[in-house]
N, C-alpha and C positions, 0 to 999 in steps of 0.2 A: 553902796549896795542898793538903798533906794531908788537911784539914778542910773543903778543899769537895767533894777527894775521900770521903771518907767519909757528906758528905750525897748528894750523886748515888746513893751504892752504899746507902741508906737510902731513900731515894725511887724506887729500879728496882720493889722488890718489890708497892710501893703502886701504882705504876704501872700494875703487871702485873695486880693483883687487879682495880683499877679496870674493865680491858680486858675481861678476864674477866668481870665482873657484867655489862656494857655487851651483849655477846654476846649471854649467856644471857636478859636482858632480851628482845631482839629473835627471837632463835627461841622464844621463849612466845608472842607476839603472832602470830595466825594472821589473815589475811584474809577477812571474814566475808561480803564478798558477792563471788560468785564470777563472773566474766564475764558476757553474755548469750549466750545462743545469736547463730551468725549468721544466720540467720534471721528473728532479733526486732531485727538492728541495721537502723537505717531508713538508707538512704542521705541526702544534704543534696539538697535538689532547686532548681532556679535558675531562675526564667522569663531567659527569654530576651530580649530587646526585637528589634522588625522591622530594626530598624538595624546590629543585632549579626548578624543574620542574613543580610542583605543582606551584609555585612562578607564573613561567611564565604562566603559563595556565590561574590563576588568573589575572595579569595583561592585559591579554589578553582579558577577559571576562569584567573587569572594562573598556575597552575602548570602547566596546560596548554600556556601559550604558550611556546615555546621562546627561549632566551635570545636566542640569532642567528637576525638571517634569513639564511637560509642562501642562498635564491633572490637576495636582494640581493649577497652574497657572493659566487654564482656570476656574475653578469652583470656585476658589478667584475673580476673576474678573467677572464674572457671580453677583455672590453674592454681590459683590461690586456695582454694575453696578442698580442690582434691589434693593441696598439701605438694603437689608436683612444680610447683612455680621456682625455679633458681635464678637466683641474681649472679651475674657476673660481677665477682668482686674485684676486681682487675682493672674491667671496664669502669666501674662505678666512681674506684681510687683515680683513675686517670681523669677522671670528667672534674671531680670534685678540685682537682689540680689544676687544670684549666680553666676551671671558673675564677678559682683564687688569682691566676696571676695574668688574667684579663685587667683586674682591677687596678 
């Protein structure tokens, strides 16, 4: 145990020298080309395809649309309100059927 301590405390100082050189190595080395102006950097440039385009024009136009109709909203709630609103239960049975055997 003594004698491994004694080698550890013989190998710090090389260790350190080592660190040392490793340093000094690396701030010698200076970088010899130096950025470009931004000016001379070219941007990447992309065509674009008609399809990609169309794409976005689309997306564009769905962000216009608002999520709820809100006109639909109000004339459900009108109709609700005066108690005149009827559900088709027919309708409702077959949707609820279809949703189950989607799954």
């Amino acid at each position: 145990m003594i004698e491994s301590t004694k080698a550890s405390l013989q190998l710090a100082p090389a260790v350190q020298n080592q660190t040392q050189k490793t340093s000094e190595e690396a701030s010698n080395h200076t970088i010899s080309k130096s950025p470009a102006p931004v000016s001379q950097v070219t941007r990447p440039s992309a065509d674009v395809s008609a399809q990609a385009q169309s794409l976005d024009s689309l997306q564009q136009e769905l962000k216009r649309i608002p999520d709820v109709d809100m006109a639909k909203v109000n004339e459900i709630r009108t109709l609700l309100a005066s108690g005149n609103y009827e559900v088709d239960l027919d309708g409702l049975a077959a949707s609820i059927r279809g949703a189950h055997r989607r799954d």
